[in-house]
C-alpha positions as a Markdown table, in Angstrom:
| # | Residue | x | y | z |
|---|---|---|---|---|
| 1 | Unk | 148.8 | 115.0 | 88.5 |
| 2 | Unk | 150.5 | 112.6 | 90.7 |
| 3 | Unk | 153.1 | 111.8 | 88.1 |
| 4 | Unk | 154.1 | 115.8 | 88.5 |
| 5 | Unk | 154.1 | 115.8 | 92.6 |
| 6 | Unk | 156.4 | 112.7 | 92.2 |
| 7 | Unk | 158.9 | 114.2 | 90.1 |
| 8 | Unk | 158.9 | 116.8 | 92.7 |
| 9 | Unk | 159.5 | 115.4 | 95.7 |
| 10 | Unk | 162.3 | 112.8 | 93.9 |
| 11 | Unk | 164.0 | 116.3 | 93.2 |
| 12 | Unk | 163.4 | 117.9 | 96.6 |
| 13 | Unk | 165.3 | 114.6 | 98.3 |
| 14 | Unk | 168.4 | 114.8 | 95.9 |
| 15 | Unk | 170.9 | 116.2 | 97.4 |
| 16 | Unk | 172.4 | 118.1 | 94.3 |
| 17 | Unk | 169.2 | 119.8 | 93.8 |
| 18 | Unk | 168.2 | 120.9 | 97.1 |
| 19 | Unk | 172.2 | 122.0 | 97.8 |
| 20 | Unk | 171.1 | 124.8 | 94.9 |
| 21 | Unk | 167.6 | 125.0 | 95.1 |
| 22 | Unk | 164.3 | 125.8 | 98.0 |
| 23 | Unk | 161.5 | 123.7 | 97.7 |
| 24 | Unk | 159.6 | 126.3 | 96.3 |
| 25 | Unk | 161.2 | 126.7 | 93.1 |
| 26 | Unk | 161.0 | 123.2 | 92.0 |
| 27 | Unk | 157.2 | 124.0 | 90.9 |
| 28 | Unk | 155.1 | 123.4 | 88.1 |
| 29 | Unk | 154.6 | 126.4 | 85.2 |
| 30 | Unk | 155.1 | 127.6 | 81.7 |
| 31 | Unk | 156.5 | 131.3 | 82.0 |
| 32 | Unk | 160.3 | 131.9 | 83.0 |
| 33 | Unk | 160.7 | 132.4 | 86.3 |
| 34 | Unk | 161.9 | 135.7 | 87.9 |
| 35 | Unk | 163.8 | 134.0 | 91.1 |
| 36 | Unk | 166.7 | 131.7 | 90.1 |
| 37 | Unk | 168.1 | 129.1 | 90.1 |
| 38 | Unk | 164.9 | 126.8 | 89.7 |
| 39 | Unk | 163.2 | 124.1 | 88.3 |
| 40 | Unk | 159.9 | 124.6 | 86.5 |
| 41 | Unk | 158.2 | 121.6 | 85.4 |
| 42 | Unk | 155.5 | 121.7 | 82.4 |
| 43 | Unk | 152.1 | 120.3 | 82.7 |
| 44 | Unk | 152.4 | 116.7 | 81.5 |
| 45 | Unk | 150.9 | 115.6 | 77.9 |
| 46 | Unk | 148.8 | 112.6 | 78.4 |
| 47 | Unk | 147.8 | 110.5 | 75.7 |
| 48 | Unk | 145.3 | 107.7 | 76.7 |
| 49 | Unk | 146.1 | 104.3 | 75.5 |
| 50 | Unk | 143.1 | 102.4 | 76.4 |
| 51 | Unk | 142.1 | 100.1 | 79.3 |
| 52 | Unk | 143.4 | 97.7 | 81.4 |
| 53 | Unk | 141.9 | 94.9 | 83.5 |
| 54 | Unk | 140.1 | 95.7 | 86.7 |
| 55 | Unk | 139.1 | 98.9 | 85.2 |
| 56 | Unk | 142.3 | 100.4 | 85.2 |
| 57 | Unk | 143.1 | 103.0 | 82.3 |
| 58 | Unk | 146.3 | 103.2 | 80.7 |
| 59 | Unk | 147.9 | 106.2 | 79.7 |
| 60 | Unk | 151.4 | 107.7 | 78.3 |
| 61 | Unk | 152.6 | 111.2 | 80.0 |
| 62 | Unk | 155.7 | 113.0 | 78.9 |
| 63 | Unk | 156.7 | 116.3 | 80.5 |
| 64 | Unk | 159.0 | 119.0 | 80.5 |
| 65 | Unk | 161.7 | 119.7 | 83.9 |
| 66 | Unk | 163.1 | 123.3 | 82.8 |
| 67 | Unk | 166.1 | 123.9 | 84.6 |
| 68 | Unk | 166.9 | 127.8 | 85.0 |
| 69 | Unk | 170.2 | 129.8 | 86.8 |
| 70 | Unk | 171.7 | 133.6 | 85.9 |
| 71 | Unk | 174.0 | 133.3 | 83.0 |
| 72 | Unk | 177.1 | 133.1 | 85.3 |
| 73 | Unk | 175.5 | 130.1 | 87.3 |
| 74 | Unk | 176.5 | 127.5 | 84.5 |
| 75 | Unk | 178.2 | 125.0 | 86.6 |
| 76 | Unk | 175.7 | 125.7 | 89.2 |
| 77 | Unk | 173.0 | 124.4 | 86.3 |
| 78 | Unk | 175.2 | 122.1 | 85.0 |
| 79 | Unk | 175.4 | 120.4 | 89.0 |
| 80 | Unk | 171.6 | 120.8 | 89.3 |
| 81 | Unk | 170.8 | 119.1 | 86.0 |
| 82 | Unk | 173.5 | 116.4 | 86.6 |
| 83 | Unk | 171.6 | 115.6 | 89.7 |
| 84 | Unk | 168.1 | 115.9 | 88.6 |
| 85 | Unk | 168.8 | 113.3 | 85.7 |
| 86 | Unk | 170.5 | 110.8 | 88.6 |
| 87 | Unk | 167.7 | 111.0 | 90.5 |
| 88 | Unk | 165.1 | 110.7 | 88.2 |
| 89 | Unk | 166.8 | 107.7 | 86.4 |
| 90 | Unk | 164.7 | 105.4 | 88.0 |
| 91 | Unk | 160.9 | 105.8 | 88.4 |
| 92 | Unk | 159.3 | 107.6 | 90.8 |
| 93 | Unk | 156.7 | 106.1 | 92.4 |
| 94 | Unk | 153.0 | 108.3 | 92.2 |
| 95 | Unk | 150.6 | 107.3 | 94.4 |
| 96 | Unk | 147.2 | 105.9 | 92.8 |
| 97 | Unk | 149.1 | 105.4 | 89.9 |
| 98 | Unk | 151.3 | 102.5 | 88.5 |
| 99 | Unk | 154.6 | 103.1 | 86.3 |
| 100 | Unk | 154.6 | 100.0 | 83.7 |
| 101 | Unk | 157.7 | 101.6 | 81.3 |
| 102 | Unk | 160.0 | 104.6 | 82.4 |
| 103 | Unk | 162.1 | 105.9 | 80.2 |
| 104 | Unk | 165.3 | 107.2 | 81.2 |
| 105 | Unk | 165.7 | 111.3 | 81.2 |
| 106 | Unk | 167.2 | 113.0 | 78.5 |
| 107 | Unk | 168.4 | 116.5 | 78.4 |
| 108 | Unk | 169.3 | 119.5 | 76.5 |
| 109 | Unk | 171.2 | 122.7 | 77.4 |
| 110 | Unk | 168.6 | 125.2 | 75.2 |
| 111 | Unk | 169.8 | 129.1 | 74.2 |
| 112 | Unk | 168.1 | 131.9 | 76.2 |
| 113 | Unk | 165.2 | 132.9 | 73.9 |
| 114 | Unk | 166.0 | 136.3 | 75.0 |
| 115 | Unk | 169.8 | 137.3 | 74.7 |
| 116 | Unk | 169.3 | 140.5 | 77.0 |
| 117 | Unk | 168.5 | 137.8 | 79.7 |
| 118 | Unk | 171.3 | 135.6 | 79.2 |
| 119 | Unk | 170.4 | 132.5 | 81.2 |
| 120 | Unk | 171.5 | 129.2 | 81.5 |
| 121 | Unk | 168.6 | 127.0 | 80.2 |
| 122 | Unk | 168.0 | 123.1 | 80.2 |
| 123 | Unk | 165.4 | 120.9 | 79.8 |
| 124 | Unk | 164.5 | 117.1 | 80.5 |
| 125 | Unk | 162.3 | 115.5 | 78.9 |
| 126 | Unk | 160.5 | 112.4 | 80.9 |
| 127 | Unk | 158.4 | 110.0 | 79.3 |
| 128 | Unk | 156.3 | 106.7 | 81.1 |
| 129 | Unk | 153.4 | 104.6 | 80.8 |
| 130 | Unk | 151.0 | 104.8 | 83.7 |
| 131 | Unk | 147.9 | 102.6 | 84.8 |
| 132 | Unk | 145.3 | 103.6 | 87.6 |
| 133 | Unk | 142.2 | 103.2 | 88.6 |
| 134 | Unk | 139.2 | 105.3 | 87.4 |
């Protein structure tokens, strides 16, 4: 989704992220990743709202930016997340697609579902409404 690729490339060009974090590991995905620190981002839920003129559809995505380090990289998540949340405070801007209502990001330090891990965990949540062309 262009919404996704985005995302990624306003975190690639933040300085804050790309200090920590290759290219490569700001990706999208659902498992935890082996090689930290990174930044796995959840396929979007799309809920279509209806249409638009000009034959445009309108739609609502939220996803999921997980933000992993090791356990003992906490400010090092805590720096990552910090910038990740400045530079996605204002909408990116996906090609084909139009951003009508962007939410601001809001995130959550989660615990490590498994303690023998012991990593440092966030997530942001994004939310917009989106119009394209079919």
């Amino acid at each position: 989704m262009e919404l996704q690729r985005a995302v990624r490339l306003a975190l690639i060009a933040a300085p804050g992220v790309a200090a920590h974090i290759a290219p490569e590991r700001i990706r999208s995905g659902l498992a935890r990743p082996e090689a930290m620190p990174c930044v796995i981002m959840t396929p979007a839920e799309v809920r279509i709202l209806g249409h638009a003129s000009g034959g445009q559809v309108v739609a609502e995505a939220s996803m999921k930016l997980h933000v992993w380090t090791a356990a003992d990289q906490a400010a090092v998540a805590q720096q990552i997340t910090g910038a990740a949340m400045l530079a996605l405070m204002d909408a990116p801007r996906p090609a084909g697609a139009e951003i009508d209502r962007w939410e601001r990001p809001v995130m959550a330090w989660v615990p490590d579902p498994d303690p023998a891990l012991s990593c440092a965990h966030a997530v942001i949540s994004l939310r917009a409404a989106l119009r394209w062309r079919r």
